[in-house]
C-alpha positions in Angstrom: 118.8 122.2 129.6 121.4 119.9 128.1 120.0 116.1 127.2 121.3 113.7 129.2 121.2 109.7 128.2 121.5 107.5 130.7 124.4 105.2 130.4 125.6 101.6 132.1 128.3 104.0 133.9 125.0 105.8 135.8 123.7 102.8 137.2 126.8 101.3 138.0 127.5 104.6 139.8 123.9 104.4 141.5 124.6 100.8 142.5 128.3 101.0 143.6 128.5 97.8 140.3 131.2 97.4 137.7 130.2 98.6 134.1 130.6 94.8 133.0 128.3 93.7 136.3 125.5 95.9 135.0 125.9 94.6 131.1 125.9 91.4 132.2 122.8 91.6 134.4 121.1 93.7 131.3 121.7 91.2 129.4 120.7 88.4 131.5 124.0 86.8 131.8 123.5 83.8 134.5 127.2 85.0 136.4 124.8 87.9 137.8 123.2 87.0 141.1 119.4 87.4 140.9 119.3 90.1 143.1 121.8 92.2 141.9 120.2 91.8 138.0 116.9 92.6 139.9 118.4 95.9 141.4 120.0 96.9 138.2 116.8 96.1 135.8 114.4 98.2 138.4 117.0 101.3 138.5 117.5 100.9 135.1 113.7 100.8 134.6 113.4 104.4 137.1 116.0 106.0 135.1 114.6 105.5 131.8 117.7 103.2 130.2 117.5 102.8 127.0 120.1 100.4 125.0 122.2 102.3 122.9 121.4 100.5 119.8 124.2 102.0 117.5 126.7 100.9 119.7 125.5 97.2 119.4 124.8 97.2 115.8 128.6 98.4 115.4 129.4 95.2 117.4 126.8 92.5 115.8 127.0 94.1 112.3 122.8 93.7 112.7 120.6 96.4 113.7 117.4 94.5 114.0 115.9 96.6 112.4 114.1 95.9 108.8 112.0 98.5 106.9 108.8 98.2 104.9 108.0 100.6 101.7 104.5 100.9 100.5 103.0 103.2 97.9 99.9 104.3 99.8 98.0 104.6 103.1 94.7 105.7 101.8 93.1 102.1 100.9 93.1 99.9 103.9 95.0 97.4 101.9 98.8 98.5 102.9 98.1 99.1 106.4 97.0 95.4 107.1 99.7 94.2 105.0 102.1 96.4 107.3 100.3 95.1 110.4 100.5 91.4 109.1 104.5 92.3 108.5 105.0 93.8 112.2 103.7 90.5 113.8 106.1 88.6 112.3 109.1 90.8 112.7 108.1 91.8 116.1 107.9 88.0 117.2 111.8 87.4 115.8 112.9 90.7 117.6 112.5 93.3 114.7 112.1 96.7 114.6 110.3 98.5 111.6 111.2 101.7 109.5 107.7 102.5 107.6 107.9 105.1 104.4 105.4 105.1 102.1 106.1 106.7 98.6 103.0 108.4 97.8 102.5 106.6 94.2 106.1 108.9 93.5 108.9 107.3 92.3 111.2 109.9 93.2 109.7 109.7 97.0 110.4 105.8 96.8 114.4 107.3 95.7 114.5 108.9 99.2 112.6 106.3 100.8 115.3 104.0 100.2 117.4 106.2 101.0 116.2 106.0 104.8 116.3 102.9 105.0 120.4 102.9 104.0 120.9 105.6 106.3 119.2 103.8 109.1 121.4 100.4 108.5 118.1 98.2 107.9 118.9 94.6 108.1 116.3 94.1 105.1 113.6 95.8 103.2 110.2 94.7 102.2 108.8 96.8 99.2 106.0 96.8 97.1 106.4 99.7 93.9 105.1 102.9 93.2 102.8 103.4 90.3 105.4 105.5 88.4 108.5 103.2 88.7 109.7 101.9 85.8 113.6 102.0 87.0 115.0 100.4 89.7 118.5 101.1 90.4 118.0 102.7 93.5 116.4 98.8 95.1 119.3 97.0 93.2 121.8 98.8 95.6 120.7 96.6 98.4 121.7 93.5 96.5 124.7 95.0 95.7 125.4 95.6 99.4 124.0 92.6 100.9 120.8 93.6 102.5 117.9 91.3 101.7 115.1 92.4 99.7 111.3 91.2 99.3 108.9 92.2 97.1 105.1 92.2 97.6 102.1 92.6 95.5 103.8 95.4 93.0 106.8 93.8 92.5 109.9 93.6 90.4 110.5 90.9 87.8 113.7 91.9 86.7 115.5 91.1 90.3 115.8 88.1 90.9 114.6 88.0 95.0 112.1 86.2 97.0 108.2 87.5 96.1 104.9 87.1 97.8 101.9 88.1 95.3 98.8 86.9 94.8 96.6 85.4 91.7 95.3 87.9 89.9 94.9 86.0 87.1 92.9 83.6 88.5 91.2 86.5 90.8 90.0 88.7 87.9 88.9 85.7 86.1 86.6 84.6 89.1 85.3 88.2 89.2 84.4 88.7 85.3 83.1 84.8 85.1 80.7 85.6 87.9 79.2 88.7 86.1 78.5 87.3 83.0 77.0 84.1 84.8 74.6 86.5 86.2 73.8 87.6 82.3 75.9 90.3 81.7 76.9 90.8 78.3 79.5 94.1 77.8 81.7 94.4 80.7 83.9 97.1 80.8 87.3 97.3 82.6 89.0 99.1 84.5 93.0 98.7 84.5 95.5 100.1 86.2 99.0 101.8 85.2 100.7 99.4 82.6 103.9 99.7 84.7 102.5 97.1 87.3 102.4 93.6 86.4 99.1 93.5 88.6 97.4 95.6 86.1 98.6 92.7 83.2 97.5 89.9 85.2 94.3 91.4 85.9 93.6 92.0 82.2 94.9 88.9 81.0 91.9 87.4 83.7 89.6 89.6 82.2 90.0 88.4 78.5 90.0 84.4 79.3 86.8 85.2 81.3 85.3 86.2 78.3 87.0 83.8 76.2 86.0 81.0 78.4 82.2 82.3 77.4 82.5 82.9 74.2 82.3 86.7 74.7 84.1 88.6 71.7 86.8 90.7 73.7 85.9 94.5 72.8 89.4 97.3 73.4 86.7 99.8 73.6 85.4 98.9 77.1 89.1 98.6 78.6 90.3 101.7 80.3 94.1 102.2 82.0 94.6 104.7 84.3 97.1 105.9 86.4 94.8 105.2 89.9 94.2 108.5 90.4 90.0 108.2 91.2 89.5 111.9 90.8 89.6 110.4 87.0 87.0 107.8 87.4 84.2 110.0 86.7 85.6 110.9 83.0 86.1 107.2 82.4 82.7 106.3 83.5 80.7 109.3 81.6 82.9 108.0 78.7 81.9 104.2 78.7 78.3 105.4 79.5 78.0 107.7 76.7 79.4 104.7 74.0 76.6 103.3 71.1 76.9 100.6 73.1 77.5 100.7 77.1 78.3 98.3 79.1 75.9 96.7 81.7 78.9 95.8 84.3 82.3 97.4 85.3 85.2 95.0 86.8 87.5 97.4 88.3 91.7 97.1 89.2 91.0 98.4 92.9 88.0 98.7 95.5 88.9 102.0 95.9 88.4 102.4 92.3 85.2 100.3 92.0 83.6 102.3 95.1 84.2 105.5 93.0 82.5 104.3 90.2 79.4 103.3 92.3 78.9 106.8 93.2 79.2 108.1 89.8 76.8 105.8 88.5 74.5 106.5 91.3 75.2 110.6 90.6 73.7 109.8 86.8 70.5 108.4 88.1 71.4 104.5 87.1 71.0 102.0 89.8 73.7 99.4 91.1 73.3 96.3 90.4 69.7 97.0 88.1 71.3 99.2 85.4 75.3 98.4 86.1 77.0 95.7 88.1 80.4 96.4 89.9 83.1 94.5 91.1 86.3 95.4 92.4 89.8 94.1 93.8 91.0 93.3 97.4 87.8 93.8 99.9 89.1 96.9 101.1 87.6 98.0 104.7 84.8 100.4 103.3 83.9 97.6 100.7 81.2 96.2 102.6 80.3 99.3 104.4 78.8 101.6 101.2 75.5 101.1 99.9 74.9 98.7 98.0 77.8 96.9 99.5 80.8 95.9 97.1 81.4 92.2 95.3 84.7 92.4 95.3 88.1 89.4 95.3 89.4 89.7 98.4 93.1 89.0 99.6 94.7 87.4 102.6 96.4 90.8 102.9 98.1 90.0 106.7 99.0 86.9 105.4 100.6 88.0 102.6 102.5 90.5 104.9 103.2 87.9 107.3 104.8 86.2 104.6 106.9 88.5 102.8 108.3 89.3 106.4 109.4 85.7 107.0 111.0 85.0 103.8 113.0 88.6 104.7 114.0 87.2 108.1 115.0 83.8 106.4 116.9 85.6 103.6 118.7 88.1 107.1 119.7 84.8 108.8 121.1 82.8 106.0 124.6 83.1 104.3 124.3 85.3 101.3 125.4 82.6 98.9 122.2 80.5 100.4 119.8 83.1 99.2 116.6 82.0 97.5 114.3 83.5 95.0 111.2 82.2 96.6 107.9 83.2 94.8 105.0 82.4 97.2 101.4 82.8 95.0 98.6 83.4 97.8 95.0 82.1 96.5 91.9 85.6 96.8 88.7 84.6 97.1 85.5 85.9 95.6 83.3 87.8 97.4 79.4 88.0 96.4 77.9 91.4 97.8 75.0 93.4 96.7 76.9 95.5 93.7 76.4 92.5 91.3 
């Protein structure tokens, strides 16, 4: 059976209306009488009309439509952050496109590649673990589609930004532990691609500057995120002349995998080895012994990398402003420290 989309010509034909009667009324143009707009939006309604939104955006030059790239769905961290993002562009009259990159660079590539093909209005992005080159996000400016970075974001583009402090968030987390008389905490980092994972570190070291802790390379660990590693690293630290007594991890998801490693070798959480991770992921205060961890405004910060986009949409491209918005975290005392 051939597909059939219903058209303003059906309902005009159903009605015995003009085409230009039944846009109008669609529209809610005040020349339509009320009754006749109510006629047209019921049969519309009956016959399933849907706008054709292709022929508009060739009219407006505007889709509506803006889409959001994330490098993961398996922490709860990105999904709220989306969620925060949809309220916002739902609320202005925005559609979202949603691709996530799976931590692949070449995924984000095609990702971006959607959103061209789909004629976004603007993207939000936050990077893939693995990007390092960013010619294929440097198109948009090229072409005049707005661009906002969150969390994992690009310094060498000059567009608007919403990130938190890590700085100040890792520093919260590491001062906490050694005020509860910890001595060798270990760390750790994330990929050295992501300016997180600097600012993180960089907390780290004045923590233990600030308490007159010597700063030891051989308890700091980068990894590429990938928590199928975390029991190597852990065996690892455990197994130095020296261990540490407390591990300040880049990620919850990270931190929760090192509680159940510890846990596997017979140690106890907080007795023998204090954890703390980054961003009070859902399951954070669900696992036993529940997670200290800093937690983020993550639907504000989505909320607020989707206005700047909308602001940057609806002004004059010459008018656009590099806006850096730093969102404060907050540290949250559980049962793992």
């Amino acid at each position: 059976m051939k597909r059939h989309q219903v058209t303003i010509v059906d309902i005009a034909k159903a009605l015995q209306l003009s085409k230009s009667t039944v846009s109008r009324a669609l529209t809610g143009h005040p020349s339509v009488k009320a009754d006749t707009r109510q006629a047209v939006l019921e049969l519309a309604e009956k016959m399933d009309y849907q706008r054709n939104m292709l022929a508009i955006s060739l009219i407006t030059r505007k889709t509506n439509t803006i889409g959001i790239i994330v490098p993961e769905f398996t922490s709860s961290y990105f999904p709220n952050v989306t969620i925060g993002a949809q309220e916002v562009a739902s609320k202005a009259g925005y559609n979202t496109v949603i691709c996530q990159s799976n931590e692949s660079y070449e995924t984000e590539v095609a990702n971006t590649k959607v959103m061209l093909a789909n004629q976004v209005d603007g993207i939000l992005v936050s990077l893939s673990k693995e990007t390092r080159n960013f010619d294929h996000l440097k198109i948009f400016q090229r072409k005049g589609i707005p661009i906002v970075f969150f969390n994992r974001v690009c310094d060498d583009m000059d567009v608007p930004k919403v990130i938190v402090d890590d700085f100040e968030g890792a520093y919260k987390a590491v001062s906490h532990l050694l005020e509860r008389g910890r001595k060798r905490i270990a760390h750790l980092s994330g990929p050295t691609s992501l300016r997180i994972s600097e600012k993180r570190l960089n907390g780290y070291k004045a923590a233990l500057k600030k308490h007159n802790v010597p700063y030891d390379e051989n308890l700091v660990i980068p990894y590429d995120l990938n928590t199928d590693m975390v029991h190597i690293y852990v065996t690892h630290l455990l197994s130095l002349p020296q261990p540490p007594d407390a591990i300040f991890a880049i990620s919850d998801p990270t931190a929760i995998e090192i509680i159940q490693v510890i846990k596997k070798k017979g140690l106890r959480v907080p007795e023998d080895m204090a954890v703390v991770g980054f961003s009070n992921d859902f399951a954070s205060g669900l696992i036993h012994p529940s997670l200290t961890t800093v937690a983020q405004p993550v639907k504000e910060i989505g909320r607020t990398a989707a206005q700047l986009l909308i602001d940057q949409i609806n002004r004059d491209l010459s008018d656009w402003k590099s806006i850096i918005r730093v969102l404060k975290t907050e540290l949250i005392v559980r049962e793992s420290s």
